[in-house]
VOBA-1610 file (N, C-alpha, C; in pm, whole numbers, padded with zeros to 5 digits, always signed):
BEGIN
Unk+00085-00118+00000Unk+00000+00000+00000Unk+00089+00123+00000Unk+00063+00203-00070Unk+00118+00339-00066Unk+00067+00463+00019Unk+00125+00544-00022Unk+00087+00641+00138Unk-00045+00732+00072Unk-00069+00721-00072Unk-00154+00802-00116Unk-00262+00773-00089Unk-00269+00567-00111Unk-00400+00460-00073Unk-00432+00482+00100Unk-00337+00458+00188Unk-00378+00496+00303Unk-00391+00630+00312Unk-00376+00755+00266Unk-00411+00843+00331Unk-00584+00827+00243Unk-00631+00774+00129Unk-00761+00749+00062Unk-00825+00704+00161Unk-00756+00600+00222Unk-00862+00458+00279Unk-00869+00598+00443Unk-00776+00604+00477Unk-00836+00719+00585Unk-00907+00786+00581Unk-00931+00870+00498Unk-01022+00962+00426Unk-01169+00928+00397Unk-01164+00780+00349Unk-01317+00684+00332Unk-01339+00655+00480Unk-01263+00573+00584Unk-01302+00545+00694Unk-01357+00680+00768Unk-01297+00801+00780Unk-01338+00913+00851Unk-01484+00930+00844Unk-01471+00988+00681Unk-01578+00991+00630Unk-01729+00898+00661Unk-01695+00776+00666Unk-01838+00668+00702Unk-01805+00698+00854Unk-01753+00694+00947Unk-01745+00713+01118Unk-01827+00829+01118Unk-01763+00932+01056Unk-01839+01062+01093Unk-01982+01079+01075Unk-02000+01047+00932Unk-02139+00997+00902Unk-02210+00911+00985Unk-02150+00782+01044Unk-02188+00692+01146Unk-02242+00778+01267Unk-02156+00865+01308Unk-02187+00917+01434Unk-02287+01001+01447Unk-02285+01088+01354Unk-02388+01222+01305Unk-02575+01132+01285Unk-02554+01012+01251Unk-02636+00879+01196Unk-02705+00850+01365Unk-02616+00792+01410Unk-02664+00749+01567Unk-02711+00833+01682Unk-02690+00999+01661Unk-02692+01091+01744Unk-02840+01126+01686Unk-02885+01126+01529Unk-02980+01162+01483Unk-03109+01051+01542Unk-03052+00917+01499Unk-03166+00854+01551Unk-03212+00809+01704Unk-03128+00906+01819Unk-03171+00877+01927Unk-03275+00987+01935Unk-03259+01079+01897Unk-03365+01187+01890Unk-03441+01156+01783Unk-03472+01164+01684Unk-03560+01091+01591Unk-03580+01017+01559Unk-03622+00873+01628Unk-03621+00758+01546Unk-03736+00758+01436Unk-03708+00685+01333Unk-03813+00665+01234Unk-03905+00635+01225Unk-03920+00522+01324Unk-04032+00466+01342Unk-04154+00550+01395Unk-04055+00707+01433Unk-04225+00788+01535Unk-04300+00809+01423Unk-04231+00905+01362Unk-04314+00940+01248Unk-04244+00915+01099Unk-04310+00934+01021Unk-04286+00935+00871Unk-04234+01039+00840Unk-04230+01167+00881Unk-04118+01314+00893Unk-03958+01255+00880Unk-03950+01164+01010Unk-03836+01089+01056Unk-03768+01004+00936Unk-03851+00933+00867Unk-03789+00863+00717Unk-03642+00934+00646Unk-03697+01068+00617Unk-03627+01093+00535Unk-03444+01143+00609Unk-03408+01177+00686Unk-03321+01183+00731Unk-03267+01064+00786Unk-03385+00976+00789Unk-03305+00824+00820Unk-03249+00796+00687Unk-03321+00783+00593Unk-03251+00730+00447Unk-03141+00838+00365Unk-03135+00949+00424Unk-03034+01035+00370Unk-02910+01004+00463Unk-02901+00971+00590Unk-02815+00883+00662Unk-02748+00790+00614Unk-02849+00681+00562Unk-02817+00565+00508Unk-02723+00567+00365Unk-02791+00692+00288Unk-02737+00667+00185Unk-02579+00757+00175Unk-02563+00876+00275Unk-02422+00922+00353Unk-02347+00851+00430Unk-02407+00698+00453Unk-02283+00609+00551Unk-02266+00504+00416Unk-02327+00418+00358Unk-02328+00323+00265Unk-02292+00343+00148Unk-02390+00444+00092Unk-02377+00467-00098Unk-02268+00585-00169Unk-02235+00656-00083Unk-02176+00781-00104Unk-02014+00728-00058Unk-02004+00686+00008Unk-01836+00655+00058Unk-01792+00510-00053Unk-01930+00434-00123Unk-01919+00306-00180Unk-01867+00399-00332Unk-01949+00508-00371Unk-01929+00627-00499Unk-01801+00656-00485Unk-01755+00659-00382Unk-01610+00760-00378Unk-01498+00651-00429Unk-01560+00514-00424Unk-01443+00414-00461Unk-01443+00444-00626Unk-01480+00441-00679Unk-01480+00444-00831Unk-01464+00580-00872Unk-01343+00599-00971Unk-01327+00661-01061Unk-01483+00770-01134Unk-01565+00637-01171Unk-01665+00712-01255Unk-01738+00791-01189Unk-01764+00774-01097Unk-01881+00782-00989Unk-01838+00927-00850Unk-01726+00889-00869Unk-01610+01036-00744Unk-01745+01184-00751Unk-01746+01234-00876Unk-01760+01354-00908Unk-01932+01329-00845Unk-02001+01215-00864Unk-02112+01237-00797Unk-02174+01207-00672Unk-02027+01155-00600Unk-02069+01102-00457Unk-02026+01216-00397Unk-01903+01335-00501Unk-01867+01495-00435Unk-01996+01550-00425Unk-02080+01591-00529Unk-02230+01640-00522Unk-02316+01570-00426Unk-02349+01478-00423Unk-02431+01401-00335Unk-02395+01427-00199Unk-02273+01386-00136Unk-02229+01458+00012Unk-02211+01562+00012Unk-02190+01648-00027Unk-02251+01764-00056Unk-02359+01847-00010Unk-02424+01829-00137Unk-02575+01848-00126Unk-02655+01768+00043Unk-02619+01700+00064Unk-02691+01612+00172Unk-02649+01707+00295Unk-02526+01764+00341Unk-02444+01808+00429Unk-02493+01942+00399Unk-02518+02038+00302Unk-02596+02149+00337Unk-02754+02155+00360Unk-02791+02046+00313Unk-02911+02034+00346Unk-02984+02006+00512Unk-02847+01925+00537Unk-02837+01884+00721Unk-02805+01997+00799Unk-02718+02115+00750Unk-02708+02219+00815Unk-02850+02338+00820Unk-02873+02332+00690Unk-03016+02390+00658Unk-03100+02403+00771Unk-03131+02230+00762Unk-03275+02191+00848Unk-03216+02218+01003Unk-03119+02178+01045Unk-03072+02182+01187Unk-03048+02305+01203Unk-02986+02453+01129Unk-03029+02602+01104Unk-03128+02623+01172Unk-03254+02587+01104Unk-03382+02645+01116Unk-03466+02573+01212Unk-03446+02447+01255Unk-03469+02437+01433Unk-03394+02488+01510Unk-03295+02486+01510Unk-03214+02531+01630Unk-03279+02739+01639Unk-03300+02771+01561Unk-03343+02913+01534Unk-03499+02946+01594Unk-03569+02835+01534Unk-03734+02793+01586Unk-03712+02783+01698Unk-03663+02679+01749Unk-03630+02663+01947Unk-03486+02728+02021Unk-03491+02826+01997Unk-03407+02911+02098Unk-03419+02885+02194Unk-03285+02893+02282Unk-03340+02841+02436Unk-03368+03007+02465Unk-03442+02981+02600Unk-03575+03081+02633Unk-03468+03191+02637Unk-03313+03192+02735Unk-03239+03272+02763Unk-03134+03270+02664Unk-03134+03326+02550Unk-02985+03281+02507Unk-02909+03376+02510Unk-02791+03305+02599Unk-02649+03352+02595Unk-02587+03254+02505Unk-02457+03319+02521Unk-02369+03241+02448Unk-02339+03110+02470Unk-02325+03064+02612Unk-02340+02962+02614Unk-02455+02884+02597Unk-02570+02936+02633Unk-02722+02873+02589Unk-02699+02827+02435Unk-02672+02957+02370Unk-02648+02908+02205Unk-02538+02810+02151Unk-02455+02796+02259Unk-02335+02687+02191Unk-02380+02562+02242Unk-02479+02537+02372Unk-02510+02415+02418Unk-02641+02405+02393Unk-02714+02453+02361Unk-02892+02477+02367Unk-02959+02418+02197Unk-02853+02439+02139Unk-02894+02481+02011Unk-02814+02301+01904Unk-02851+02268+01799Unk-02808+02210+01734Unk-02693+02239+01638Unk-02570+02349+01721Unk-02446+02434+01664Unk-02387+02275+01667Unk-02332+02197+01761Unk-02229+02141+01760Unk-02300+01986+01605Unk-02448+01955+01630Unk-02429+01873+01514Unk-02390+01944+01394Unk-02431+02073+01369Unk-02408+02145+01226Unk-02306+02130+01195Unk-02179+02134+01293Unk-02034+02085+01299Unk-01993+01951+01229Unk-02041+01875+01321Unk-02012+01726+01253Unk-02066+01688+01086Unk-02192+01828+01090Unk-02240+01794+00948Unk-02170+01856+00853Unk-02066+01966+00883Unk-01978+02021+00796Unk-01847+01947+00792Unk-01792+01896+00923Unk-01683+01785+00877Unk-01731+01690+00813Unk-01807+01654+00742Unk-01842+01550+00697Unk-01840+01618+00548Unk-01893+01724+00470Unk-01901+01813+00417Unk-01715+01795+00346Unk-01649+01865+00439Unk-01484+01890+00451Unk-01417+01758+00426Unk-01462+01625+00497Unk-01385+01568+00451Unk-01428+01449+00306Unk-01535+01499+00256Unk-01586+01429+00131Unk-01525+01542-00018Unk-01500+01638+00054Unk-01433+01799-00043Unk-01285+01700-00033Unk-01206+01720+00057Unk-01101+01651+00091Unk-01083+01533+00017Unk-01137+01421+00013Unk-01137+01309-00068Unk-01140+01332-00205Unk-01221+01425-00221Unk-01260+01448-00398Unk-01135+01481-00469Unk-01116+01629-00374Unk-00993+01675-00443Unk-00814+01589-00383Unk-00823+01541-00358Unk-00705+01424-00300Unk-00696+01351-00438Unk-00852+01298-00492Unk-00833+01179-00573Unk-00840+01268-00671Unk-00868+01350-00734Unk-00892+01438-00838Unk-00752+01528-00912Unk-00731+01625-00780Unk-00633+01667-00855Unk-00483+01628-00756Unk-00388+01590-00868Unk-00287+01432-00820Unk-00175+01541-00780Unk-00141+01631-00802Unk-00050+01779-00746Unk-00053+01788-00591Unk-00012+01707-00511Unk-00009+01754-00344Unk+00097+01900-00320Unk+00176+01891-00405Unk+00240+02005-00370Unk+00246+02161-00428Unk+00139+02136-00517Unk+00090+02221-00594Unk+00037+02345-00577Unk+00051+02478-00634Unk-00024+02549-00568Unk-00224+02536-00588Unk-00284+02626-00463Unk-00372+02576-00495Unk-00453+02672-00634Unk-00542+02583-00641Unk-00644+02589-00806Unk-00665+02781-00789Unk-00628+02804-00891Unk-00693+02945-00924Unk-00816+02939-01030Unk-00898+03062-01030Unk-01013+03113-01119Unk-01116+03123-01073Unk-01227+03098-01130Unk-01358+03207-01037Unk-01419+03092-00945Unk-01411+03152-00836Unk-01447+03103-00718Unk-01596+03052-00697Unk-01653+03059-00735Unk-01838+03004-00753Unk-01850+02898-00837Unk-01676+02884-00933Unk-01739+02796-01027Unk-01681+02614-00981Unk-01794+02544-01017Unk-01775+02372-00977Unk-01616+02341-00953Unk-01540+02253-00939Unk-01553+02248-00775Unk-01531+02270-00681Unk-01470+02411-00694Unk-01455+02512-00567Unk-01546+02553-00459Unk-01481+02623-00360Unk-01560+02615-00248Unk-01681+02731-00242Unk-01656+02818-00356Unk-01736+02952-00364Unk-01862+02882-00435Unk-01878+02709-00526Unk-01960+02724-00554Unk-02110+02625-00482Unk-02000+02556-00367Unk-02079+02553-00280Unk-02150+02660-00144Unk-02066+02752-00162Unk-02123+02869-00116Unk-02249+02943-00153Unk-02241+02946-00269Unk-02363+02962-00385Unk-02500+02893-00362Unk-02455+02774-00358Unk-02563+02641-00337Unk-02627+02678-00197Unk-02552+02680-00115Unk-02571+02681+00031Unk-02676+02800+00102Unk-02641+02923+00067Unk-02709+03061+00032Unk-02856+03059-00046Unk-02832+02961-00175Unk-02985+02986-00269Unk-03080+02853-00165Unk-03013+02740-00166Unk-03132+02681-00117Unk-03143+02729+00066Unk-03098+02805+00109Unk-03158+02841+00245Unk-03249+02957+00186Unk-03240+03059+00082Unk-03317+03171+00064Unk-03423+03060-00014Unk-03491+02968-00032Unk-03525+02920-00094Unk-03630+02821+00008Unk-03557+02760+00126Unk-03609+02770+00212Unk-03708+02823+00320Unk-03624+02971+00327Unk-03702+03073+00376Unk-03799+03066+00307Unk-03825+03091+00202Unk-03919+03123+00158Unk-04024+03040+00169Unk-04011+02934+00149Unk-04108+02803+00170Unk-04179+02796+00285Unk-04064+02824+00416Unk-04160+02876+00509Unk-04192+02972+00537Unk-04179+03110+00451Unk-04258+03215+00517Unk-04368+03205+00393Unk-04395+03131+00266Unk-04507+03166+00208Unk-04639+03024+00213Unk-04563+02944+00291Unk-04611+02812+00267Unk-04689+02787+00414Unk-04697+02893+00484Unk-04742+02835+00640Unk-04912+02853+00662
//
């Protein structure tokens, strides 16, 4: 094994643990079985510990298990956003908001985020010592253009719930 394969195979193991963990923390508070609400973050779980780290093994498939964890990981920050915002604790201080609030999963849902970015570009572009990628920052697969993504579907959000209630 070479040091490029283990630092890969590290990178895949992180990746499914983290997911694992973010997975088990979700379903003690939501299990699926309460409601049918509960489904869908169970199977977006499933398919961020199983199908997405199984994508990252193949060549063909890399560029859409990058989108897919992705997309899944702003979407987890999204929704955990906008409860943690809905249920403020009654007093918030700072510490109320760092312990009260669903800040620290949003965390685990962005390392998870970081290290599927990490994997992509590890296996993608083969330059470790390289400088890094220049040109316009919004565009695929830079980080400005998940910035983009991240921004429209929360304004997009909003909106859903302020016109949809």
């Amino acid at each position: 094994m070479t040091q490029k394969q283990n630092i890969r195979a590290l990178l895949l193991f992180a990746l499914v643990f983290v997911s694992l963990g973010g997975f088990m923390i979700h379903l003690r508070i939501h299990p699926p079985n309460a409601t049918t609400a509960n489904l869908i973050p169970f199977i977006a779980g499933i398919i961020g510990i199983l199908i997405v780290p199984a994508m990252f093994l193949a060549n063909t498939t890399k560029a859409f298990a990058y989108v897919i964890n992705g997309m899944l990981a702003i979407i987890g920050i999204i929704t955990m956003g906008y409860f943690s915002i809905k249920h403020l604790p009654v007093n918030p201080s700072i510490a109320a908001l760092l312990t009260g609030t669903l800040l620290a999963d949003i965390f685990i849902c962005f390392n998870v985020f970081l290290i599927g970015k990490s994997l992509f570009e590890f296996d993608t572009f083969n330059a470790i010592d390289a400088p890094v990628r220049q040109g316009r920052f919004w565009r695929y697969p830079n980080m400005g253009w998940w910035w983009v993504h991240l921004f429209a579907l929360s304004a997009v959000f909003t909106l859903g719930n302020v016109l949809w209630k």
